[in-house]
N, C-alpha and C positions, 0 to 999 in steps of 0.2 A: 322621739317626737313629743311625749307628754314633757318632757324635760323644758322642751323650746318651749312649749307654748305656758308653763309654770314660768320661764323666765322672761319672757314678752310681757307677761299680765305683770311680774315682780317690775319690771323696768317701766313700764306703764305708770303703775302705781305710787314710785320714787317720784317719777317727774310729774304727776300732779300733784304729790304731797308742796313736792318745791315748790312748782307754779305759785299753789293757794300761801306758802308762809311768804312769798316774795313779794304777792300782792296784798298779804295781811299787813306784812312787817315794814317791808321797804316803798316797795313803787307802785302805784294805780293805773293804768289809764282812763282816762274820760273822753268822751264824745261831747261838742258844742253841738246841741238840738235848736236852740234857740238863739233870739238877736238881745238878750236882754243884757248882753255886757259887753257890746257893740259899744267904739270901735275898738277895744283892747282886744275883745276874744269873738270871731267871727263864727256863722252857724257850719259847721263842717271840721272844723278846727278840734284837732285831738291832740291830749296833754296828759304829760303823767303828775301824778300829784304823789307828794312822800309824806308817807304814813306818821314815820318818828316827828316831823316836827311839834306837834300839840302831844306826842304819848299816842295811847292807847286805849280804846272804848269798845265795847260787843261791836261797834258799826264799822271798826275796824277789819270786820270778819269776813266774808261774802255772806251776803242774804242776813247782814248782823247777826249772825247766832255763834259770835264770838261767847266764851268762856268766864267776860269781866263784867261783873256788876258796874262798877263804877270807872272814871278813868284814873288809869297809873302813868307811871312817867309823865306828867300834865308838865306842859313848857304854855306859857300866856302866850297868844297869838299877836301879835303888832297892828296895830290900828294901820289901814291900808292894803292888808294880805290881801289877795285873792283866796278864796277856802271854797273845799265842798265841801256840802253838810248835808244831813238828815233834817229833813222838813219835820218839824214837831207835831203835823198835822196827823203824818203818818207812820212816822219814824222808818220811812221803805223809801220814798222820793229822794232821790240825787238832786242839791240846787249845787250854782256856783256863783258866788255872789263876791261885794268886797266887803272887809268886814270897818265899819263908821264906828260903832258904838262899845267900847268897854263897859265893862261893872260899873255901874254909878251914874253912868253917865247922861246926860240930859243932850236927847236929840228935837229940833222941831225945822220946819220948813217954814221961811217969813217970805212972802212976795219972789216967791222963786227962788230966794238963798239959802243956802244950807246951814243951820247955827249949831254948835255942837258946844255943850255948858257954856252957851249964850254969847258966846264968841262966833262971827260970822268966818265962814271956810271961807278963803277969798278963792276967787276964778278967773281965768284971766283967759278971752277970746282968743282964738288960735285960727277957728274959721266963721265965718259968717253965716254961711250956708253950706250946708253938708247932707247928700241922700242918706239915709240912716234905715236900715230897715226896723218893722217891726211887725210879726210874723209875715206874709205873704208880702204885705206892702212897704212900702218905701215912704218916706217921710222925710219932712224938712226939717234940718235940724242947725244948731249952733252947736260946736263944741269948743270948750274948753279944759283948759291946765287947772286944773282943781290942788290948790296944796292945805294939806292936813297940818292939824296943830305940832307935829312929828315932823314935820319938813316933808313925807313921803309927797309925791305928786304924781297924778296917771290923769287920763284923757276922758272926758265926760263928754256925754252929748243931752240940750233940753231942745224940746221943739220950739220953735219958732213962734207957734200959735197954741194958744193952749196948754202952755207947759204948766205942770205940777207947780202950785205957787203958795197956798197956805196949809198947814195939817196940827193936828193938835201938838203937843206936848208928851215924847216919849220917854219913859225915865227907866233905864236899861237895869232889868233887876238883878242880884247876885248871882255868881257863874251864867249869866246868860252872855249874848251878844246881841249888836243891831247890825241886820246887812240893807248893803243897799245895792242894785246894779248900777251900771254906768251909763246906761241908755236909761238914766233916769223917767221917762214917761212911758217908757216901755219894759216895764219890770215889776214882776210880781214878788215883793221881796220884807224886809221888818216890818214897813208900813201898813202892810194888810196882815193883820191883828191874828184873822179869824183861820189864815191860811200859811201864812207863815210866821209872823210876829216875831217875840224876843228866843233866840235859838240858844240852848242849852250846850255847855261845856261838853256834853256827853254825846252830844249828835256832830261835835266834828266829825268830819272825814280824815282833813288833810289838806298841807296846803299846795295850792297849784304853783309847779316849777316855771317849765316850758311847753311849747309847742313841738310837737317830733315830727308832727304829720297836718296837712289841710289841705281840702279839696273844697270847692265852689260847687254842692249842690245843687246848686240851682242853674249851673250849666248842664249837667249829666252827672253819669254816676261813675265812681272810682273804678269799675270795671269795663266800663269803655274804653279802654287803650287807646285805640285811634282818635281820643279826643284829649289824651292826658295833658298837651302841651295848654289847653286852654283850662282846664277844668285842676288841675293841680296848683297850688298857690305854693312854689318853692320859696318863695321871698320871706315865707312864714315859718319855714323847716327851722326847729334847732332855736326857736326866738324865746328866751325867755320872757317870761310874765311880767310885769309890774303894776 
């Protein structure tokens, strides 16, 4: 009897060792809490993000108390990734944001358009009007085809009324980056200095693949069975990110 249960706790043991290097080394999952990178990435919406693509950092670790001072295997991220990162606020916060600004780089907002080293992002309207959430509420929004100096392009949304229209002059310092979400007026992201501002090469995460799984919380909850046909978003299963 002492045998089995020395060998249950040994078999235990292996498969959390695995678990924690699988999710160190290889693959994450993440939870969408918020609307703040609507409509690419919906609130309910769960995604694995892979570890190797930027290397390797403490925050690579669970709870960061990885083993590395600094990062190893560093690969430069691509202007346009979608990435999760360590808030610098706190270095414990999960964001998921897209990543606008390289080293060097000069960000600013002129009259609602996005300039990146004084070159305007061109955007090009896809819909007029669009409900857009931002937390509880819904909003009216316009989105657009946003293409980067890169050719990359993915879906933006600004409100209607009120949209974010001038901001100072950001200038992206060494190893940092600038993020921005996609639900631009609804997103706490580079722009706010004091909370999250320019993010450090060392607070990646990871960049976001796909989508494996989504549910529409805001109809019920994943454990409601008899309500999966409405509350489950299979359209989303399996969708990579851009």
């Amino acid at each position: 009897m002492k045998k089995i249960i020395i060998d249950n706790v040994k078999t235990i043991i292996y498969a959390l060792i695995i678990a924690v290097l699988i999710r160190s080394l290889l693959l994450q999952p993440f939870y969408i809490p918020s609307s703040s990178m609507e409509p690419s990435l919906l609130v309910g919406d769960r995604l694995f993000v892979t570890k190797l693509s930027y290397g390797y950092s403490k925050h690579s670790f669970p709870f960061s108390l990885g083993p590395i001072k600094n990062r190893i295997l560093f690969s430069e991220p691509t202007r346009g990734d979608v990435i999760v990162f360590k808030t610098p606020a706190d270095n414990r916060t999960d964001y998921i944001k897209r990543l606008i600004g390289l080293p060097g780089d000069k960000i600013q907002f002129i009259d609602g358009n996005l300039y990146l080293n004084d070159v305007e992002i061109l955007k090009s309207k896809v819909k007029h009007k669009s409900e857009i959430y931002c937390g509880n509420s819904t909003v009216e929004t316009s989105v657009f085809i946003e293409k980067l100096l890169n050719g990359r392009e993915y879906l933006t949304t600004y409100y209607k009324d009120g949209s974010y229209q001038n901001s100072d002059e950001f200038y992206v310092p060494k190893d940092h980056y600038f993020f921005l979400g996609d639900n631009r007026d609804c997103s706490k992201d580079s722009r706010f200095l004091a909370s999250v501002g320019f993010v450090h090469k060392n607070n990646l995460v990871g960049k976001a693949q796909f989508i494996f799984f989504s549910t529409n919380i805001r109809l019920g909850s994943v454990f409601e069975i008899w309500n999966w046909k409405k509350i489950l978003r299979t359209e989303r299963f399996f969708k990579k990110i851009i």
